[in-house]
C-alpha positions in Angstrom: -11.9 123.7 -39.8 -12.1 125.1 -36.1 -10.6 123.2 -33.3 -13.3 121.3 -31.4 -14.7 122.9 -27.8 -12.7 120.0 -26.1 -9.0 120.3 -28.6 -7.1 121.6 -25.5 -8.0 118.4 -23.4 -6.3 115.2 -23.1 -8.0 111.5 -22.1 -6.1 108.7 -21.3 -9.2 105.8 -22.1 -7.8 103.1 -20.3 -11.8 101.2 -20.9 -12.7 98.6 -23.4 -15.9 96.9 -24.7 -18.8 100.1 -24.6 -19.4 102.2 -21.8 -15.8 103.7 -21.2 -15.4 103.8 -25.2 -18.9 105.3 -26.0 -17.8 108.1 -23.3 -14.1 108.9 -24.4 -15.7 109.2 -28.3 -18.0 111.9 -27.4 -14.9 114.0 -25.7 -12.7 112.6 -28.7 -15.7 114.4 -31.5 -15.8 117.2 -29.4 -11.8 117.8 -29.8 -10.3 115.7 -27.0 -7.0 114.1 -28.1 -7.9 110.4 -27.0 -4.7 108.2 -26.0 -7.1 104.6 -25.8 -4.6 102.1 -24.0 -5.5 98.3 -24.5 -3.8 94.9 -23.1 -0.9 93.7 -25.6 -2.7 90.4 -25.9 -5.0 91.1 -28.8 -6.8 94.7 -27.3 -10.3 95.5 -27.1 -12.7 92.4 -26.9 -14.7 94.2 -29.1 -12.5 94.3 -31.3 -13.5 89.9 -32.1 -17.2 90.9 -31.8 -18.6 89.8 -35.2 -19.0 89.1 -37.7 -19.4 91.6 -39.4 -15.8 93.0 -39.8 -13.5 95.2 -41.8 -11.7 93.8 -44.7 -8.2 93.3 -43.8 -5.8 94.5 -46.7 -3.6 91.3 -46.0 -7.2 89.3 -47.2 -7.9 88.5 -43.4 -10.5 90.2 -41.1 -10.3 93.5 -39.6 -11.6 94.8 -36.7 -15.5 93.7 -35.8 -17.9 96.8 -36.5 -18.5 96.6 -33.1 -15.7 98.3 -32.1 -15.9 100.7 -35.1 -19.2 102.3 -33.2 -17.5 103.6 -30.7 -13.8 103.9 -31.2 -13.5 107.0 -33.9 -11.3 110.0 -33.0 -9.1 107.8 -31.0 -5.5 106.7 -30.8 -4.1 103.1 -29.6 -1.5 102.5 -27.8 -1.1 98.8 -26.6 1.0 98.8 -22.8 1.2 95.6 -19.9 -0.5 96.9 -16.8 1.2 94.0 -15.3 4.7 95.2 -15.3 6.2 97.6 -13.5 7.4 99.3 -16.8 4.2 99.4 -18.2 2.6 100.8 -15.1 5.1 103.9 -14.8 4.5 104.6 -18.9 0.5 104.8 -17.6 1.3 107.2 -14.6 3.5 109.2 -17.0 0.7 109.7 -19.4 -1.3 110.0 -16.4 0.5 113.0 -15.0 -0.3 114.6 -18.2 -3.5 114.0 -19.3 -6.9 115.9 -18.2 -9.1 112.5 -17.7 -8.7 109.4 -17.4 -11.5 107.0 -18.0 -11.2 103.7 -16.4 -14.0 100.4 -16.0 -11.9 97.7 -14.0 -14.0 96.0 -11.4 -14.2 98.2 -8.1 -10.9 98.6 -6.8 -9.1 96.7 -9.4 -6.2 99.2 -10.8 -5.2 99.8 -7.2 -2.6 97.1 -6.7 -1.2 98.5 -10.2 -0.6 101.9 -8.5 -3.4 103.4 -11.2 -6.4 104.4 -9.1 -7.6 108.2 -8.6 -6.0 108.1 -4.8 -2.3 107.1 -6.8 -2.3 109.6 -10.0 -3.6 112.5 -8.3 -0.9 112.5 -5.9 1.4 113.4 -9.3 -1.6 115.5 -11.1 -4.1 117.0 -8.1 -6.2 118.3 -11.4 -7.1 115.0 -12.5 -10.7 114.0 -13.7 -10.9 110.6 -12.6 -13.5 108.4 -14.3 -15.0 105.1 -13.0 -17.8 103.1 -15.0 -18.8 99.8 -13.1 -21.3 98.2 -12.4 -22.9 99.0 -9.3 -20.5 101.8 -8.0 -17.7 102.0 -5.5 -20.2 101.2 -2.7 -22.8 99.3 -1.5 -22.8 95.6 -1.4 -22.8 94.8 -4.6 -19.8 97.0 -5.5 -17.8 94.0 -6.1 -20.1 92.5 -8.6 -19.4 92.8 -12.0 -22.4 94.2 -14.4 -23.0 93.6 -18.0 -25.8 95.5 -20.1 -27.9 92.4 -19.9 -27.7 91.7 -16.6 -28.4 95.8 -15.8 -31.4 96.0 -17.6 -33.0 92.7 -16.1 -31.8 93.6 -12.3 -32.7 97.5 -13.0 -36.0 96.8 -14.2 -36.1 97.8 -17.4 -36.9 94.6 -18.9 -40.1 94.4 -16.2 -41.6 97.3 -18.3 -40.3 95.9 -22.3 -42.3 93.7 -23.8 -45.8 92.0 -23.9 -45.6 88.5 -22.4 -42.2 87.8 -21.7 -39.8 89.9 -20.7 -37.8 91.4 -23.6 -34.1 93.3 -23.4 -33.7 96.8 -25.6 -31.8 95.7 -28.9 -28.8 98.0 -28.3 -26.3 97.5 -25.3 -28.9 100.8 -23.8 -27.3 101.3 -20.3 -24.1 100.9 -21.7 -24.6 103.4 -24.0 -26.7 106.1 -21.5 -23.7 105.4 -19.1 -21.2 106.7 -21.4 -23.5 109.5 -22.4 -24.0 110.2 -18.6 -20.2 110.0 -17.9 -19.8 112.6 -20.7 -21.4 115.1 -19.2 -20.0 114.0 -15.6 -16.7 114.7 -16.6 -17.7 117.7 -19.0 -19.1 119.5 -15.4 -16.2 118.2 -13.7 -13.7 120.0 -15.7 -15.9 123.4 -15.7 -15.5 123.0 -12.1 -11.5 122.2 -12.3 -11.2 125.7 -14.6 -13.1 127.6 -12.0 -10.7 126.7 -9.6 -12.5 123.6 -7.9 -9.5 121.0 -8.6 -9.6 118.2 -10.0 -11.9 115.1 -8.6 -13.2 111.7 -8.8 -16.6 110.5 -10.4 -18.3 107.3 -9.8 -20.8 105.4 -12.7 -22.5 103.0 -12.1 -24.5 101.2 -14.5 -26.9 100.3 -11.8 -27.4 103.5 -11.3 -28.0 104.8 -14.5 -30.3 102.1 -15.5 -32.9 103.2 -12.2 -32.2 106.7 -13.6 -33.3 105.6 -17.2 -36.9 104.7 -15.5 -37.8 108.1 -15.6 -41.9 108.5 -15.7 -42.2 104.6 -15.1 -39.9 105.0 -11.8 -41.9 108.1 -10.6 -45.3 106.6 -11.3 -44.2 103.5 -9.4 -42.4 105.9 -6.5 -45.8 108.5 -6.4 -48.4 105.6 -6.7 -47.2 103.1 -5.2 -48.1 100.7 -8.3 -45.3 98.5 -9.5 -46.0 99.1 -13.9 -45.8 96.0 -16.0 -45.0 94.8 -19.2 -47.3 97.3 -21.9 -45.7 96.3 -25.3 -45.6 99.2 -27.5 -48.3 101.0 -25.6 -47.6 104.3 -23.5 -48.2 103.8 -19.4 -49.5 107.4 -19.3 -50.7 108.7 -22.9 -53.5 107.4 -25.1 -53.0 106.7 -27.9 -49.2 106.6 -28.3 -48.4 103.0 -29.7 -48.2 101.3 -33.0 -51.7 99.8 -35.2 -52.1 97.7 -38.0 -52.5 99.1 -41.9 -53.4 97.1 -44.6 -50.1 96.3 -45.5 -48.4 96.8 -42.5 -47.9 98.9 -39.3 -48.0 102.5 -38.0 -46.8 104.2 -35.1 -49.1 107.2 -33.5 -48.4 109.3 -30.9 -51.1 111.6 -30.2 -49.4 114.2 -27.2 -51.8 116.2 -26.2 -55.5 116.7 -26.0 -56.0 119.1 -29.4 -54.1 116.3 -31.4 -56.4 113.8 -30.6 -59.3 116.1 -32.0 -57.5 116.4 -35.2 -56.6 112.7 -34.8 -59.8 112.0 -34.3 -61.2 113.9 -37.5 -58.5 112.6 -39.6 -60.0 108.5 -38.8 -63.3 110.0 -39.7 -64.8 109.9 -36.0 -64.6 113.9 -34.9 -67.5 112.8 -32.5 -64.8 111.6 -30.5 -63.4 114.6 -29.6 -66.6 115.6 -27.5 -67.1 112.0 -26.0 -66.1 112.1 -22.5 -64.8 109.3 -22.3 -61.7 110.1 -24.9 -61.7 114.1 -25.0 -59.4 114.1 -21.8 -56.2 111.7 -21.8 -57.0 110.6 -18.6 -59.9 109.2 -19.7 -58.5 108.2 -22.2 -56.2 105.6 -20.4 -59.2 105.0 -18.4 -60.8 103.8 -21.7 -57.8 102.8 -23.2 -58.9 99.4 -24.5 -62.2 100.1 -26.1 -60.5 103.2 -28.1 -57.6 101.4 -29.2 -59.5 98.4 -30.4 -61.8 100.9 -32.6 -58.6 102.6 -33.9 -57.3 100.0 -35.0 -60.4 98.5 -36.9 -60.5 101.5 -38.8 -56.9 102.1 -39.7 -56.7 98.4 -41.0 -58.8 100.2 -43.5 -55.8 102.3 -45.7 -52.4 101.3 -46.1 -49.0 102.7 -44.0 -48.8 105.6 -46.7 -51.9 106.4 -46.8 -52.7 107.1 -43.0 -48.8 108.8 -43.0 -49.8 111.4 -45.5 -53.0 112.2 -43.7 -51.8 111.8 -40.3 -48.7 114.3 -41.1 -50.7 117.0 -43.3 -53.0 117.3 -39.7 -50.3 117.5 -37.8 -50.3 113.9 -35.8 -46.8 112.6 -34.9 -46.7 109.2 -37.0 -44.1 107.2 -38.7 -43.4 103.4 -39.9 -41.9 100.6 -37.9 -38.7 100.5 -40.3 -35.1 98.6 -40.1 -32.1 99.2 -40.7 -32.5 99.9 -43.8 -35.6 101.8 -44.2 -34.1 104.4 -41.0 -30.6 104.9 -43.8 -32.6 105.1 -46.3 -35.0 108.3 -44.9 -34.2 111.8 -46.9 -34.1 113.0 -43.2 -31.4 110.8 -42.6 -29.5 111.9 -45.9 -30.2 115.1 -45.4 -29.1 115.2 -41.6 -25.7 113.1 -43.1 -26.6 110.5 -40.2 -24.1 107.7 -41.9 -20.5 109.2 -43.2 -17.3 107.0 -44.1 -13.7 107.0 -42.7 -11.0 105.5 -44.0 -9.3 102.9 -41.5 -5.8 101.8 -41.7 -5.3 98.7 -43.8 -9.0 98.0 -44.5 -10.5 101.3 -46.6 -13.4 103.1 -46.2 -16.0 102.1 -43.1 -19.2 103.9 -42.8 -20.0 105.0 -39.5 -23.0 106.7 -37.6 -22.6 110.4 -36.8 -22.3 112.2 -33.7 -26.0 113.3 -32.9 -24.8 116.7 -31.4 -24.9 119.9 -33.8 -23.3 122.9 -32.2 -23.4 125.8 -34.4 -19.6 127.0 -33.4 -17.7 123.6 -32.4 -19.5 120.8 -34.2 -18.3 117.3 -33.7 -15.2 117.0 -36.0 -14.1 113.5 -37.6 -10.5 113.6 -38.0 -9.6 109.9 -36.7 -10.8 107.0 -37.4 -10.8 103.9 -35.3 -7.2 103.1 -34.9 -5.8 99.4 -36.0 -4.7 97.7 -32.4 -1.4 98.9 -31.0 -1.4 101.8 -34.1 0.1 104.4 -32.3 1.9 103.0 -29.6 5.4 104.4 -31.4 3.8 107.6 -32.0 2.3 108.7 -28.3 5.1 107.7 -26.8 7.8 109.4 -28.5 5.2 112.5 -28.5 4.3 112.6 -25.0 7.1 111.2 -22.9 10.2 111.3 -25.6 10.5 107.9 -25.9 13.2 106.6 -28.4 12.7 104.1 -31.3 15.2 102.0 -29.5 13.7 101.7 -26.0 9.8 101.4 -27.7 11.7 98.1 -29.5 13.3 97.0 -26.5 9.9 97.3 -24.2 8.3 95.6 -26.9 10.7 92.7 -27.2 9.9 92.2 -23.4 6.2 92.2 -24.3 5.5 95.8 -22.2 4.6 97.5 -25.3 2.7 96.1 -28.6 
């Protein structure tokens, strides 16, 4: 297979628990040789985040899947920030590396000599990578920021939900901040080969969160109307939400004006079409209530199937509410190879979720999978800096290295 677009880069991924990780695995699919450095006291938090975990072949637990979602195409090296050795090991690999990827509170790996202002004096090419919180500025840059805590103080939990206020069930701002980093760092190394240097780039989860308001943020910013809590139902499109079936529920998203006519002739009302109080979405939000309420009488009618196979032969986006299982399950997942397995040392074979990007010339390549705690400490460091088998023991007997 081809080297990845990214095989000639190196990251040092000196981030733990999502958004750092979730970042440094895209680079690592994309070809990136990932060094991920974790505390010798037990690594990764996420690495205790279950159950569910890995078998362990010793007939203990193995890492928490948690840390399997975001940790592939990776190697760990465990080092002690705290001590002097440990610090110069990090500004050796440092000196070396293309990225480094880093989500200490503000400020926090300057007294260990580890902050952009410190490695670029070594490697003025450097693409310095921050995720916090709320950025290196403003007066909450000290705070720290959890996913939770984003989405309530961002507002995305104002706008999810019906009467209470409900949280998205994945970690979401983590996980768009490591996608936005990504690309960050992607631009800032196009720059670097043009000749731009190397520079610094500053996440913020806050940030990303009021970005991830999208329509809701520009409706509020253009009309001056602060959007509530709508459930499933779309602030701007009628109708795009779910209805009942007579064994279940349906999601419908009708688009666009000519889909509701076919919508429309599909429920067995193509009088609707010409009404004007539904042939124009506007109106349709205008009437929003009356519509829906007579949609949904009618499509209590068939069952999920039934309304899917006549909803997709017009041409209707529509799908079920499904878990887990059900979303696995879909031939469009099989046939897209969504899930795939790895084999991880000293547990066997995990399955993971694939890498959503499909490039027809440097795909995303699975040639790692998430390394065991400390795995490769040995290896990088006699790789990269010639480190002996003697002086890895000797830093590990004085608890530098794990």
């Amino acid at each position: 297979m081809a080297d990845g677009a990214l095989s000639h880069i190196k990251v040092l991924d000196l981030s733990r628990v999502l958004a750092g990780p979730w970042c440094a695995q895209i680079l690592g699919d994309l070809g990136a040789d990932v060094i991920k450095v974790e505390n010798p006291d037990g690594g990764d938090d996420t690495r205790g985040w279950g159950p569910p975990f890995m078998p362990d072949e010793a007939g203990g637990e193995g890492d928490a899947a948690y840390y399997l979602c975001a940790n592939r195409n990776k190697r760990s090296i465990a080092v002690n920030l705290r001590e002097a050795e440990g610090q110069a090991i990090i500004c050796q690999l440092a000196a070396q590396s293309d990225v480094v990827i880093e989500n200490y509170k503000t400020g926090g790996l300057k007294r260990f000599g580890l902050d952009y202002e410190s490695l670029k004096q070594d490697n003025p090419s450097i693409v310095y990578c921050s995720v916090t919180g709320f950025g290196q500025t403003g007066p909450s840059a000290h705070l720290p920021g959890y996913d939770f805590l984003i989405q309530a103080m961002g507002g995305l939990m104002s706008v999810t939900g019906e009467d209470e206020p409900v949280k998205v069930g994945v970690p979401i701002v983590d996980l768009f901040t490591g996608v936005y980093a990504a690309g960050a760092i992607l631009a800032a190394l196009v720059a670097r080969d043009q000749g731009r240097g190397g520079q610094y780039i500053d996440m913020a989860l806050f940030d990303v969160q009021a970005a991830m308001l999208a329509n809701q943020a520009c409706n509020y910013l253009v009309g001056g109307k602060v959007p509530g809590r709508m459930g499933n139902r779309h602030p701007n499109i009628v109708p795009y939400q779910d209805f009942p079936t007579a064994d279940g529920r349906i999601a419908v998203a009708v688009g666009a004006d000519r889909q509701f006519r076919a919508f429309a002739a599909v429920l067995g009302r193509p009088e609707w079409a010409d009404d004007p109080r539904y042939a124009r979405n506007a109106a349709r939000v205008e009437y929003r209530e009356e519509l829906c309420g007579e949609i949904a009488s009618i499509m209590r009618r068939k069952t999920s199937d039934e309304w899917r196979a006549g909803l997709d032969a017009a041409g209707i986006p529509c799908g079920p509410i499904q878990g887990l299982d059900g979303v696995f399950s879909e031939p469009q997942a099989r046939a897209r190879e969504l899930a795939f397995q790895m084999n991880v040392t000293g547990s066997g074979a995990a399955t993971l979720v694939a890498n959503p990007m499909r490039l027809s010339q440097t795909p995303p390549q699975y040639t790692k999978a998430p390394p065991r705690f400390a795995e490769h400490t040995a290896e990088v460091l006699q790789e990269r800096l010639g480190v002996s088998q003697n002086d890895v023991a000797r830093l590990r007997e004085l608890g530098i290295l794990a």
